[in-house]
Backbone as numpy.savetxt, mean C-alpha at the origin, in Angstrom:
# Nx Ny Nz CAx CAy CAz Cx Cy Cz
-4.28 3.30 11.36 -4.01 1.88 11.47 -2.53 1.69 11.77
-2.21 1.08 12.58 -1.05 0.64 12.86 -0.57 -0.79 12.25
0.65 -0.68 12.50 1.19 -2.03 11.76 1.16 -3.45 11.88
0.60 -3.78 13.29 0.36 -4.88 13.70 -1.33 -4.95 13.03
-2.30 -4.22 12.89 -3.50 -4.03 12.73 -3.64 -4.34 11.39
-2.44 -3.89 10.69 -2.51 -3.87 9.00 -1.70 -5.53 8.78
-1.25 -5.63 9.81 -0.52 -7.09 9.60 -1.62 -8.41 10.17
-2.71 -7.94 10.91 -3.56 -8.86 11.49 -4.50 -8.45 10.12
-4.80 -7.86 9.13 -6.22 -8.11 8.17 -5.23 -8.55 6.67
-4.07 -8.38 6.72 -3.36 -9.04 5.69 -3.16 -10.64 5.67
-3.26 -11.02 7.37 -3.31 -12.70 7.39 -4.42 -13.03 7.34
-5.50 -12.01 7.79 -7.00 -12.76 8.05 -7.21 -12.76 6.54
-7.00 -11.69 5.35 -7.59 -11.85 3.74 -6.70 -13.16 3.23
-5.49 -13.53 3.88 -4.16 -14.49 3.01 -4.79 -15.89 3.27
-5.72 -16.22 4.35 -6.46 -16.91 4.71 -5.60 -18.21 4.44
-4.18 -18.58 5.08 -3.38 -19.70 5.23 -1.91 -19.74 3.81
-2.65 -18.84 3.19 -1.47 -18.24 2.08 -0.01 -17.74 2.64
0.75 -17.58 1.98 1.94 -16.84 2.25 1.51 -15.24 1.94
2.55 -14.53 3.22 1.46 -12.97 2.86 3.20 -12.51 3.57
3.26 -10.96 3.23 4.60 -10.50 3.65 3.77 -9.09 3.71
4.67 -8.56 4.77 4.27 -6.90 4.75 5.74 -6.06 5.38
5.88 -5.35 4.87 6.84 -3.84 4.58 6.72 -2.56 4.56
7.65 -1.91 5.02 7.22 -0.22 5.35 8.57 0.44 4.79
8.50 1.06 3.93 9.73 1.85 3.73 9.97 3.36 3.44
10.82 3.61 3.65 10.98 5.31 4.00 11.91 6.01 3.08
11.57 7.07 2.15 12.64 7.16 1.12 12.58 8.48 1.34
14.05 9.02 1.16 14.50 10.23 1.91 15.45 10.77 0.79
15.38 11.62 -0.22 15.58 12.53 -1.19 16.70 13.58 -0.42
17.23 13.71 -1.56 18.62 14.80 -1.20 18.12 16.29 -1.36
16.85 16.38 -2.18 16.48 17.83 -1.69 15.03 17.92 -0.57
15.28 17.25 0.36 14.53 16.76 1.66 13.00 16.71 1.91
12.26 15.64 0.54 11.28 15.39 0.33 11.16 14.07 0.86
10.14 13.67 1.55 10.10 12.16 2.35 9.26 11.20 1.60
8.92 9.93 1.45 8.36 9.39 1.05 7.93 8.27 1.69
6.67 7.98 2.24 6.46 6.31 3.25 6.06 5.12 1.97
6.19 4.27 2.23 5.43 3.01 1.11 5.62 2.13 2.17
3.97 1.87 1.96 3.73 0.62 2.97 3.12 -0.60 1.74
3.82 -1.45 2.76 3.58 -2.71 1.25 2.82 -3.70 2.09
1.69 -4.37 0.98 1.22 -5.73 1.80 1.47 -6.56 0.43
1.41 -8.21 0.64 1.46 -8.69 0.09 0.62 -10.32 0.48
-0.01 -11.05 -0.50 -0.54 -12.24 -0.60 -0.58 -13.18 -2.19
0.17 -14.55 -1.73 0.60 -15.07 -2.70 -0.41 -15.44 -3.56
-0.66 -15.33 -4.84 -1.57 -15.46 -6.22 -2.35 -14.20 -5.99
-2.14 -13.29 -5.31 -2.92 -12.17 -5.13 -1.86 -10.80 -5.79
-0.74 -11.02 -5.75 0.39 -9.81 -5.88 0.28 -9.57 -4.30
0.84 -7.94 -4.79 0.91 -6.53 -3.79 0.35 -5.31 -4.21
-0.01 -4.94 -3.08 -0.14 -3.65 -3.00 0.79 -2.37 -2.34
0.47 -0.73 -2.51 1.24 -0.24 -1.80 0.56 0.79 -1.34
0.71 1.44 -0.40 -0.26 3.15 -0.39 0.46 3.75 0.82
0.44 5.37 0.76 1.15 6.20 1.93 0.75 5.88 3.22
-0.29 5.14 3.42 -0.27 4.87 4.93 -1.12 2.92 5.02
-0.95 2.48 5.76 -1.34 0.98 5.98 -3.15 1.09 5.98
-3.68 1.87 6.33 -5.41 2.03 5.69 -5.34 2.14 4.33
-4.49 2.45 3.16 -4.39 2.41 1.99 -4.21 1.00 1.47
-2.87 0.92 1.96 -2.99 -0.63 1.52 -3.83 -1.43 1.87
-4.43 -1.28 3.34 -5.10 -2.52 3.56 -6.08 -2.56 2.56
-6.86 -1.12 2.00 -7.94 -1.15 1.23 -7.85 -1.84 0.39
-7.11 -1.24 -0.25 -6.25 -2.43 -1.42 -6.56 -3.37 -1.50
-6.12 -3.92 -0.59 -5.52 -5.48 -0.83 -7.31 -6.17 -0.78
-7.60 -5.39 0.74 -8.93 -5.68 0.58 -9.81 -5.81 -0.71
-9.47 -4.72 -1.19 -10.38 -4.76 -2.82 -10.10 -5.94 -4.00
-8.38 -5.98 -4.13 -7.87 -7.23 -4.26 -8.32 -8.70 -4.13
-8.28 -9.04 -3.05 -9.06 -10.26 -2.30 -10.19 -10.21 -2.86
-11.00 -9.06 -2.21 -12.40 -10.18 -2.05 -13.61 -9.26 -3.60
-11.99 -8.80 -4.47 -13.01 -8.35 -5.64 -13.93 -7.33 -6.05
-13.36 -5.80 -4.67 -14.65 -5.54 -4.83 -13.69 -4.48 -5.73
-14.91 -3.60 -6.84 -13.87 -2.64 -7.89 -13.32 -1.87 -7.15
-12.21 -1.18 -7.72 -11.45 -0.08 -7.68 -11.67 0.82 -8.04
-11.92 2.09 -7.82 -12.49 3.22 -9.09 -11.22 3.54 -9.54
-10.27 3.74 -10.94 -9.60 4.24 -11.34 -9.22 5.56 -12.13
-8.31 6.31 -12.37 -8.75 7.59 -12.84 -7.07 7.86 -13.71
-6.87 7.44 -15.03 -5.81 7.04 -15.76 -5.28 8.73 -15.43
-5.53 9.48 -15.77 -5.07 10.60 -16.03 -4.53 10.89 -14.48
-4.47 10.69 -13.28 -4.31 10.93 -11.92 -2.87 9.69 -11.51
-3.13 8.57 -12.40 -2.16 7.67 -12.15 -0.34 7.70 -12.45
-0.13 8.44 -13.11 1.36 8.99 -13.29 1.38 9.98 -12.55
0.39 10.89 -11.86 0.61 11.63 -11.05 1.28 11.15 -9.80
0.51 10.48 -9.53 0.23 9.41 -7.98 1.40 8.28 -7.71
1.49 7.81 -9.19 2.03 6.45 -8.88 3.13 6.19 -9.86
3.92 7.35 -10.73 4.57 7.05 -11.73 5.75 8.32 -11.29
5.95 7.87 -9.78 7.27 8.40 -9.23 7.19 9.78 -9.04
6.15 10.54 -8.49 5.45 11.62 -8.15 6.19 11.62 -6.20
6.59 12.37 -5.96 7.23 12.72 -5.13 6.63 13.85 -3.76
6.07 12.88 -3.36 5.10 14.02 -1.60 6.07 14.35 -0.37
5.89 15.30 -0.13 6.45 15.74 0.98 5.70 15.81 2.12
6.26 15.66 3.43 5.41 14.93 4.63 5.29 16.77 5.01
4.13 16.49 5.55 3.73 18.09 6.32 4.45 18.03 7.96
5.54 19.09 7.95 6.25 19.21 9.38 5.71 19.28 10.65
């Protein structure tokens, strides 16, 4: 998914809402990369995930409610500043 693609299903779910979307790139001094793609819709929050099919899911799941499967023990792995390196 590209960014215009992830930016066309973030307005179609914001459905006249305020909605913002972001991509950012974090670059470590011992040369580990990091992407975060952000969507956002107002009374909805944000979401974030390594590539814009992540988030969109998200947000998707967000919106229109459908569950999330969660897995507590995987979540500080993943999401509590766990650090991926991009394959060269």
């Amino acid at each position: 998914m590209k960014f215009i693609e992830a930016e066309a299903k973030m307005v179609e779910l914001a459905k006249g809402k305020y909605c913002a979307i972001e991509i950012g790139k974090h670059m470590y001094s011992h040369g580990a990369m990091r992407t975060e793609c952000s969507l956002y819709i107002d009374g909805h929050g944000h979401v974030t995930g390594p590539t814009w099919e992540d988030a969109a899911r998200k947000l998707s799941y967000m919106v229109e409610g459908e569950p999330i499967e969660v897995f507590p023990e995987l979540e500080e792995l993943v999401i509590g500043g766990g650090v991926i390196k991009e394959d060269s």
